[in-house]
C-alpha positions as CSV (number, residue, x, y, z in Angstrom):
1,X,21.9,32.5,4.0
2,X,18.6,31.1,2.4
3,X,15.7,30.3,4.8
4,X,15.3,27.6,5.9
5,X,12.2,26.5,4.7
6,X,14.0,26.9,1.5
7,X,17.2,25.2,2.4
8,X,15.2,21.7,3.5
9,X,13.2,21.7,0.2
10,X,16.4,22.0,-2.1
11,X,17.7,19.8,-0.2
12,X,15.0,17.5,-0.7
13,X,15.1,17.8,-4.2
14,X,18.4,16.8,-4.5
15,X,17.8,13.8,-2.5
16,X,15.1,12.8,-4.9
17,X,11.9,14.4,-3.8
18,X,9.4,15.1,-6.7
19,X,7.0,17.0,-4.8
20,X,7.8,18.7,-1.3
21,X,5.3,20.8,1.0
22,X,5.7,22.3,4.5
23,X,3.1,21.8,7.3
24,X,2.5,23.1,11.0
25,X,1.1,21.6,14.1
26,X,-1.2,24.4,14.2
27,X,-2.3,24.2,10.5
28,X,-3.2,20.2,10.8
29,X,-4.9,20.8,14.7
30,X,-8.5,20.2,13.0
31,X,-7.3,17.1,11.9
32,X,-7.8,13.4,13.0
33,X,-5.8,12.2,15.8
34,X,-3.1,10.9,13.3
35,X,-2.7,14.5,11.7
36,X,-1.0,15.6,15.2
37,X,2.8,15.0,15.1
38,X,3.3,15.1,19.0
39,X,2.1,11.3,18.9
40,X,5.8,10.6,17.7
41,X,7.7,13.8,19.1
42,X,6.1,16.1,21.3
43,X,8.3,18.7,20.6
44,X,7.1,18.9,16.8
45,X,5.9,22.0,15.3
46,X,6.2,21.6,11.7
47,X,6.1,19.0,8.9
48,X,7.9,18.7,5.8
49,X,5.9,16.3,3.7
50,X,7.9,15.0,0.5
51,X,6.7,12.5,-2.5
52,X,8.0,10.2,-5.1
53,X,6.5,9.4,-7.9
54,X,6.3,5.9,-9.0
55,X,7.2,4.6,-12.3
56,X,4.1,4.7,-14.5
57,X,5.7,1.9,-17.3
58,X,5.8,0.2,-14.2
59,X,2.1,0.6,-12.9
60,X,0.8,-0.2,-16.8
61,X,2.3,-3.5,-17.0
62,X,1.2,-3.9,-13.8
63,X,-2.1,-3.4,-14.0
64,X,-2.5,-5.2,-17.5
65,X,-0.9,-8.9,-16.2
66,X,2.2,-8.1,-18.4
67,X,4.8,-8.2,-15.4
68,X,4.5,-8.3,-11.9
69,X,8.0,-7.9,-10.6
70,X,8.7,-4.8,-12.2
71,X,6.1,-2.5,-10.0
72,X,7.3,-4.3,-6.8
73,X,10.6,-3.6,-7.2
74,X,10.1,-0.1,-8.3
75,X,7.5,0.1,-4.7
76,X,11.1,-1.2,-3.0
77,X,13.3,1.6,-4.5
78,X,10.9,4.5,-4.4
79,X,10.5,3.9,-0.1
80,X,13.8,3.4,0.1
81,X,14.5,6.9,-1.4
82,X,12.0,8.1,0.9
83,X,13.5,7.1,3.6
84,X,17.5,8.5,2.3
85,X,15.2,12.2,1.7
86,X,13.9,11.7,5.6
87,X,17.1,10.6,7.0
88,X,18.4,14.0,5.1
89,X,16.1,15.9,6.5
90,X,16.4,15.2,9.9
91,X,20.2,14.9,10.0
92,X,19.8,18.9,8.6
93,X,17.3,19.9,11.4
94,X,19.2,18.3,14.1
95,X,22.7,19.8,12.8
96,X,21.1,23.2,13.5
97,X,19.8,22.3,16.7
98,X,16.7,21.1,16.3
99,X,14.5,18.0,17.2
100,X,14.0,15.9,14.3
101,X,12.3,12.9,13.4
102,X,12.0,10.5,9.7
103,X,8.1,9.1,9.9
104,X,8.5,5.4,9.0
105,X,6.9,4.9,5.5
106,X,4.4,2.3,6.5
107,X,3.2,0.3,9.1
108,X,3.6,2.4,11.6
109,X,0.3,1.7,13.1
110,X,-0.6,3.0,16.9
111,X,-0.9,0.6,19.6
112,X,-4.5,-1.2,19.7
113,X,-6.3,-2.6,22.7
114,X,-6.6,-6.0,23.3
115,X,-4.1,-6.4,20.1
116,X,-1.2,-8.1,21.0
117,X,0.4,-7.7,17.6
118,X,-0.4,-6.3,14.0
119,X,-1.9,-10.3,13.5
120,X,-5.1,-9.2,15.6
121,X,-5.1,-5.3,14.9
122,X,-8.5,-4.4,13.1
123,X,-8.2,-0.5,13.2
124,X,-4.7,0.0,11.8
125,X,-4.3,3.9,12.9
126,X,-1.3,5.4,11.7
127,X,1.2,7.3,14.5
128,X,1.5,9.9,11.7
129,X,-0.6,9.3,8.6
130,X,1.7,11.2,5.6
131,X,-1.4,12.2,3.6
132,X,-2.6,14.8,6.1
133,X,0.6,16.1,6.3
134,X,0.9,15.9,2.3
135,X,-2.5,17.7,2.0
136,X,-1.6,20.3,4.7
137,X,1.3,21.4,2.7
138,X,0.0,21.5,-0.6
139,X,1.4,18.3,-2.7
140,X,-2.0,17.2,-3.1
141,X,-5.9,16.6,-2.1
142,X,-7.5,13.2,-1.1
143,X,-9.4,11.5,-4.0
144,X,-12.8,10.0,-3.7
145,X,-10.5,6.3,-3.0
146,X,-9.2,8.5,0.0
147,X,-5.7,7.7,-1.6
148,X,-3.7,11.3,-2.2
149,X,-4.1,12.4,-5.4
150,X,-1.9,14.8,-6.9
151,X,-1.9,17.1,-10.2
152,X,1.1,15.7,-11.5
153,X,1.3,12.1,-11.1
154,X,-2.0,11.7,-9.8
155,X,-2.2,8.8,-7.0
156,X,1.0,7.1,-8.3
157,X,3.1,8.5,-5.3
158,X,4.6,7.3,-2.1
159,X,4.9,9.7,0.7
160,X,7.2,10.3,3.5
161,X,7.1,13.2,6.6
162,X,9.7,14.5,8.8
163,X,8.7,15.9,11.9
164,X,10.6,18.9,13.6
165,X,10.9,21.3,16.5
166,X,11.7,23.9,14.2
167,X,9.1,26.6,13.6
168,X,8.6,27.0,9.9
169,X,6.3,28.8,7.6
170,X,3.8,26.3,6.0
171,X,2.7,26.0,2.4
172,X,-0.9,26.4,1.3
173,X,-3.3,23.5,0.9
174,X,-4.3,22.9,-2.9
175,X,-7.8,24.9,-3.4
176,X,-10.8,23.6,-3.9
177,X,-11.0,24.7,-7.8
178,X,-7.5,22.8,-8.5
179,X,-8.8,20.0,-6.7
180,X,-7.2,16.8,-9.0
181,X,-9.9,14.3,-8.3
182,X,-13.0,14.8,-10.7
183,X,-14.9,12.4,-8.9
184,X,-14.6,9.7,-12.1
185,X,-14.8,6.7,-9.3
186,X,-12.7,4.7,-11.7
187,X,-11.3,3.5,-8.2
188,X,-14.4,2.0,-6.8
189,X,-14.6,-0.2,-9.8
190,X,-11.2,-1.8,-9.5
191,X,-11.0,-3.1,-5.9
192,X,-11.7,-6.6,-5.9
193,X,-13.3,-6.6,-2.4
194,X,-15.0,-3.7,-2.9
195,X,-13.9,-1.7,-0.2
196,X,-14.7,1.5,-1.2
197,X,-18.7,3.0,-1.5
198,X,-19.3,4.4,-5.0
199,X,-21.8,6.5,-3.5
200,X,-22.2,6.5,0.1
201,X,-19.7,9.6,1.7
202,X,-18.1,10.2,4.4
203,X,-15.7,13.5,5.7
204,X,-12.5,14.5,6.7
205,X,-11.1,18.1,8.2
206,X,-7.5,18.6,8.0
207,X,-5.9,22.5,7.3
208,X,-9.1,23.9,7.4
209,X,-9.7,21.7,4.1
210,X,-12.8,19.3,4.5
211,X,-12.4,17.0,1.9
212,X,-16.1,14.5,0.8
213,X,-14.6,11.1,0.2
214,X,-16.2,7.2,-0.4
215,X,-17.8,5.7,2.8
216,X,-15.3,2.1,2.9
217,X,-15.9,-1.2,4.7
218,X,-13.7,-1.6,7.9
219,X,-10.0,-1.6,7.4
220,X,-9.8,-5.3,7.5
221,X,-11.4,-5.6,3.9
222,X,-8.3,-3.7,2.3
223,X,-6.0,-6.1,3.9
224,X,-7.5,-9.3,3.4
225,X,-7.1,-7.5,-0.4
226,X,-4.1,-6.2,-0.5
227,X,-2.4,-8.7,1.4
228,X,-3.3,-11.0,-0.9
229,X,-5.9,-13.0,1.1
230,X,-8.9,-12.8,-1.7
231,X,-7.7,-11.3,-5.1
232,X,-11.3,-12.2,-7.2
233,X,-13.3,-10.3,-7.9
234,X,-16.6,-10.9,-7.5
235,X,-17.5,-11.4,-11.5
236,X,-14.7,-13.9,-11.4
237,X,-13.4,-12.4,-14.5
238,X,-10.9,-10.7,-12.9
239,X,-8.5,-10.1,-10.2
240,X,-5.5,-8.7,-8.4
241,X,-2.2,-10.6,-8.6
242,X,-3.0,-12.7,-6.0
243,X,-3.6,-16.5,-6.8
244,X,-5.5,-16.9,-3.5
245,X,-8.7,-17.8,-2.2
246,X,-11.1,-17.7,0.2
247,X,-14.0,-19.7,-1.5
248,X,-16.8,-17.9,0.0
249,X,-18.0,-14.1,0.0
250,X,-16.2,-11.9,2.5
251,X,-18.6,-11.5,5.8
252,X,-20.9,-8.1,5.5
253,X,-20.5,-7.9,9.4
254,X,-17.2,-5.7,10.8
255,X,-16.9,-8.6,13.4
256,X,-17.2,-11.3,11.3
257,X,-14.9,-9.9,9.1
258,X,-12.0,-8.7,12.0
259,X,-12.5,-12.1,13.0
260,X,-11.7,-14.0,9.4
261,X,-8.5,-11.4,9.3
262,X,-6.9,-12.2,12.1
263,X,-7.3,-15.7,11.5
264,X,-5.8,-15.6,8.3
265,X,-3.2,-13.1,9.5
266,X,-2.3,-16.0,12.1
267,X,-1.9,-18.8,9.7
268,X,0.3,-16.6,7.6
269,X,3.9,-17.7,7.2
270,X,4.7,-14.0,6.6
271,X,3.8,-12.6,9.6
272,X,6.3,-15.4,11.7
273,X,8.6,-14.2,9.4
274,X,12.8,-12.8,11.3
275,X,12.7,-10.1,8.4
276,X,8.6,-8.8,7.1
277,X,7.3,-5.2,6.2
278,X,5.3,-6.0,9.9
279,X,7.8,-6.5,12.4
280,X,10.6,-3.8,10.8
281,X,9.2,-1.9,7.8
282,X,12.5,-0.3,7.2
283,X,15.0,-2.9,7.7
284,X,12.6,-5.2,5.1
285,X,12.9,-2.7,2.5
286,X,17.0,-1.9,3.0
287,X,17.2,-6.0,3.1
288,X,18.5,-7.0,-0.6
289,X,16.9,-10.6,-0.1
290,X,13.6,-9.5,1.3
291,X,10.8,-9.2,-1.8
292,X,8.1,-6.2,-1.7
293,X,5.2,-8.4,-2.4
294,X,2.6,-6.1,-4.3
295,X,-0.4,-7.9,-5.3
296,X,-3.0,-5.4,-5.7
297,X,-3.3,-1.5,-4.9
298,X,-5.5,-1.2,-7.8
299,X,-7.2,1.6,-6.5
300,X,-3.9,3.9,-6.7
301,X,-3.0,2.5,-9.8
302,X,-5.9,3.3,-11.5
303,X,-5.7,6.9,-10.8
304,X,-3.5,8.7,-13.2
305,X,-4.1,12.5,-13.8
306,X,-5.6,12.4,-17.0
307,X,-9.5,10.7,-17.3
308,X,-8.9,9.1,-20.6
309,X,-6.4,7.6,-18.8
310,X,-8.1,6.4,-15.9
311,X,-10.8,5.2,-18.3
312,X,-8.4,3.3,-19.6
313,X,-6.9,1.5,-17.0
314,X,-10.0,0.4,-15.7
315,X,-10.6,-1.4,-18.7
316,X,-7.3,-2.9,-18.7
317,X,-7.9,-4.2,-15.2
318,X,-11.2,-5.5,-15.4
319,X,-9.8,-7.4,-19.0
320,X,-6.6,-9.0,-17.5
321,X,-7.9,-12.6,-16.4
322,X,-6.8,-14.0,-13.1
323,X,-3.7,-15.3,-11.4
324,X,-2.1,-18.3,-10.8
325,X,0.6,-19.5,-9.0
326,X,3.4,-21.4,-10.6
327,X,5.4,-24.0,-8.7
328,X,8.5,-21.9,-9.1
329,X,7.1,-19.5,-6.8
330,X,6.5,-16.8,-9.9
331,X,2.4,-15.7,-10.3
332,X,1.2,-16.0,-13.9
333,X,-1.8,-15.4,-15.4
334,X,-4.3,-18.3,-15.0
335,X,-5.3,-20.0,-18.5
336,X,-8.5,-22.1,-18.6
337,X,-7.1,-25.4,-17.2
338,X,-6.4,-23.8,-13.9
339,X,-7.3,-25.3,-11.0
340,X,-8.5,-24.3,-7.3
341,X,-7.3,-26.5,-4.4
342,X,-7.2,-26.3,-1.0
343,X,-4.3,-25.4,1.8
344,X,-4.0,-25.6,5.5
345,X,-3.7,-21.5,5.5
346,X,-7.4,-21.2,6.0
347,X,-7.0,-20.3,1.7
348,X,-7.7,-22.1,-1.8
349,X,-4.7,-21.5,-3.8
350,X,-5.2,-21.2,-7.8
351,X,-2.6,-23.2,-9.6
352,X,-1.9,-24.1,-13.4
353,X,-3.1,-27.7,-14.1
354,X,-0.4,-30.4,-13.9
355,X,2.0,-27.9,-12.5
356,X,2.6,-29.9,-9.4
357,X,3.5,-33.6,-10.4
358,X,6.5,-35.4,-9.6
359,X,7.6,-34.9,-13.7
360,X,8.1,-31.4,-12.5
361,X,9.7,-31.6,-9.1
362,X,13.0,-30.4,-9.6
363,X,12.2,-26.9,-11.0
364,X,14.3,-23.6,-10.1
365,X,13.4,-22.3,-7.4
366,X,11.9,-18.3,-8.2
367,X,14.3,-16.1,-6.5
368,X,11.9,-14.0,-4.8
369,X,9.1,-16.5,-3.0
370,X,7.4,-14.6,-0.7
371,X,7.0,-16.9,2.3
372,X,3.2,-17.9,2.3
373,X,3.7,-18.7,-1.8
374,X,6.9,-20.8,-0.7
375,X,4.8,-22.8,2.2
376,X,1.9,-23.3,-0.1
377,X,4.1,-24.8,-2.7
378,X,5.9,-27.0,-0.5
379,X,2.7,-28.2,1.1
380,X,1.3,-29.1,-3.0
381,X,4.9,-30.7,-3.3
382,X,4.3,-33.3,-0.4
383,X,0.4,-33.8,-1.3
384,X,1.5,-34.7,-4.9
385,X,4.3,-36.6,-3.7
386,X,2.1,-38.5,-1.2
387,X,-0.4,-39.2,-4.1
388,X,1.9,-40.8,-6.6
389,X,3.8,-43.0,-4.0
């Protein structure tokens, strides 16, 4: 019989794994406190780290304001692979008698103090942060973003780990003369909050591999971005797929900024939501009706293997204009008649000019309003309602 070691990757494969890499507990003990697999099953002496790529048609009409749907979907079907290659996995492991466990994708952040739910967590520490394990066992190295980067699809992956009581023989980390990031910092010019340093640095020791990446502003700044909070950037020529607002510069002061976070975290319809990527990340992505709402990322999609092509998507992003959102819950790109207006969500909301009068009250629905777009339009519905009556 085949090893096992070699057993688990074919397997993976055939589940749908592009890349696949084998870790240790021992291997990752000069890691961060998130490299160390006990935190989730104490019995744990090896990783096996596996990636899918996403679909890079996708990512370019993405990126460019062509479509929006297509890369969030494709986010949607890509974790829920991972999680089918996990569940695999472990059901392997435990069949011969080992402890297993499938890492949730994401969101699987460790307890905080004084949090009393993700709304007022500020440090968002992972119990088992995939890219350590995905650099331990060779898939890839962490870029100057501190996104993984990896030779063949460069940052356009999603990750997945399962942990195991099984002792197996680890792969080698990627050496420092294949490293894939070439230091470009196409990444530091795409973030519209700016949350990563293009030249201040910072370290990180995992396998015996210290890897130089960007200094970044606290972890707060890449939600309020990501999640959509603030998608301009600070030219106001561009920005993410987010047609929201804050209307004044995010706070320079980690307080200040924690602070604004978790007050817009609390007025969020999202996170009150029975079914979010919060409160069950993989029942959300399993649910048929639930929409992965990707708005930016921009520092991942940016990051293809090839330089010319990175080159090139920056340019794409920084030319694509700005988002609005329509009444049917769909975001467009904003033409020059949009307009910025106010909602109770502690956020200015960009919409297209006109699009919310009573001649235009009984459009279709979008099918997949995400629940703070679908609150913002009702509350434009009943101001424009209240103003013509």
């Amino acid at each position: 019989m085949a090893k096992l070691e070699t057993r688990l990757k074919s397997l993976a494969a055939r589940l749908g794994a592009d890349l696949v890499g084998i870790t240790t507990r021992d291997t990752m003990a000069d890691g961060p406190p998130s490299a160390d697999p006990r935190y989730l099953l104490p019995s744990a002496r090896s990783v096996i780290a596996f990636a899918r790529a996403l679909d890079r048609d996708a990512v370019a009409d993405f990126i460019r304001k062509k479509r929006w749907q297509p890369h969030c979907d494709n986010r949607k079907t890509v974790v829920r692979d991972l999680y089918t290659i996990g569940d695999g996995l472990a059901e392997q492991l435990r069949s011969e008698g080992h402890d297993a466990v499938n890492v949730d994708i994401n969101n699987n952040y460790r307890p905080e103090e004084r949090a009393a739910d993700v709304t007022e967590m500020t440090a968002f520490h992972p119990e088992f942060a995939h890219r350590y394990a995905a650099l331990a066992g060779g898939i890839g190295r962490l870029g100057w973003s501190g996104n993984l980067l990896t030779r063949e699809f460069g940052a356009l992956v999603e990750l997945g780990s399962v942990l195991t009581s099984a002792e197996l023989m680890p792969d080698s980390p990627i050496p420092d003369e294949a490293h894939p990031c070439d230091r470009c910092k196409m990444c530091t010019l795409v973030c519209p909050v700016e949350m990563i340093h293009p030249r201040d640095e910072t370290r990180v020791t995992v396998a015996g591999i210290t890897e130089t990446i960007a200094r970044k502003q606290p972890n707060t700044c890449c939600w309020i971005g990501c999640s959509g909070y603030e998608g301009l950037d600070r030219s106001g020529a561009w920005s993410n797929w987010s047609p929201y607002r804050l209307g004044r510069p995010l706070p320079k002061e980690k307080h200040e900024l924690d602070a604004l976070c978790i007050r817009l975290q609390k007025a969020d319809p999202q996170m009150q939501a029975d079914i979010s990527g919060f409160a069950d990340y993989r029942q959300a992505v399993f649910d048929p009706g639930w929409f992965y709402y990707t708005v930016c990322g921009f520092c991942r999609c940016v990051c293809m293997p090839r330089r010319e092509d990175r080159l090139a998507n920056r340019k794409a992003i920084v030319n694509s204009g700005t988002v609005a959102l329509r009444r049917d819950g769909a975001h467009t790109v904003a033409d020059a008649t949009a307009m910025e207006v106010p909602t109770p969500f502690n956020l200015n909301v960009v919409v297209p000019r006109n699009e919310f009068s009573r001649e235009k009250s009984g459009i279709r629905p979008w099918p997949d309003q995400f629940p703070l777009d679908r609150e913002v339009i009702a509350y434009l519905d009943r101001q424009a309602h209240a103003s013509e009556g």
